[in-house]
C-alpha positions in Angstrom: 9.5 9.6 -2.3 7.5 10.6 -5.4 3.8 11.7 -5.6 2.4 8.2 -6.3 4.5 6.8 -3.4 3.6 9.3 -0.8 -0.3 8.6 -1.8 -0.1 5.1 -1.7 1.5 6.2 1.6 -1.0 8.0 2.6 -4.0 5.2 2.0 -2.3 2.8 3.6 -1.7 4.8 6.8 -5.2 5.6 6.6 -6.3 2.1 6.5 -3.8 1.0 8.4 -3.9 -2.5 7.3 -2.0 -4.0 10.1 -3.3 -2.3 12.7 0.5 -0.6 13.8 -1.6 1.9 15.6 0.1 4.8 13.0 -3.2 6.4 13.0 -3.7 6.5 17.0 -0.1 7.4 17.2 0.2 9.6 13.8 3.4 7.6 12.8 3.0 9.4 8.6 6.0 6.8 7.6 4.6 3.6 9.2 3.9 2.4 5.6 6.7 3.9 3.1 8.6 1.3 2.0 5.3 -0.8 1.6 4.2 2.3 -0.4 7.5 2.4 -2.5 7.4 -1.4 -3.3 3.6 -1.5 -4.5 4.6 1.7 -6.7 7.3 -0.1 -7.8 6.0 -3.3 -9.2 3.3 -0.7 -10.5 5.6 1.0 -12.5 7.1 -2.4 -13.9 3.4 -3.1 -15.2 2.6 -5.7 -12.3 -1.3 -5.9 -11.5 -2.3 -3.9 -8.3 -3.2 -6.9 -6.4 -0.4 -8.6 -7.2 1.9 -6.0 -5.9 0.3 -5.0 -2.9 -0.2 -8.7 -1.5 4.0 -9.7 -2.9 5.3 -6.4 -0.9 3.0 -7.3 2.4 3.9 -10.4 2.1 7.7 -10.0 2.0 7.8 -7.4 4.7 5.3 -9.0 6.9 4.5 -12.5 6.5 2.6 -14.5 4.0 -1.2 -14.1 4.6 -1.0 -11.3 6.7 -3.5 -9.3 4.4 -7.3 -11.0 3.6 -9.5 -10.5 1.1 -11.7 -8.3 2.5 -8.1 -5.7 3.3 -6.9 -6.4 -0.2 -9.7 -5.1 -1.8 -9.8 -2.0 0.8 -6.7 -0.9 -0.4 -7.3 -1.5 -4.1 -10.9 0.5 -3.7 -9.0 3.3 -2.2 -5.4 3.2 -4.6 -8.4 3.6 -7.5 -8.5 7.7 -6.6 -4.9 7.7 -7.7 -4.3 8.8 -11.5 -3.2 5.6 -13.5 -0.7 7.6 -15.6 1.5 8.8 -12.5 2.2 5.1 -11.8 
């Protein structure tokens, strides 16, 4: 897992936007691969919404993230240095 990945990691444990419990129950991987696909599609030039709603949506179900969740995670991936993704 590279830098990017493990902060996109990191934000998403944070918010935990499925509510795994990963906080409550300091699970640090819950949300690696999700991490490692939004970085991906990143790196590939994909907007940020865009990737982080297609990787929820393939690993969990479609819809499983709102608006208000979406834009929780974008506010927070904004700390995050554009030129390591």
């Amino acid at each position: 897992m590279n830098k990017t990945q493990a902060q996109i990691s990191e934000i998403l444990y944070n918010l935990d936007p499925m509510n795994t419990g990963c906080v409550e129950n300091s699970m640090l991987d819950e949300y690696d691969a999700e991490a490692e696909g939004i970085a991906h599609y990143l790196e590939k030039g994909h907007p940020l919404k865009y990737a982080i709603v297609l990787v929820f949506e393939y690993n969990f179900w479609i819809g499983c993230l709102n608006d208000h969740q979406i834009e929780a995670i974008m506010k927070e991936m904004t700390s995050i240095n554009n030129e390591e993704i």
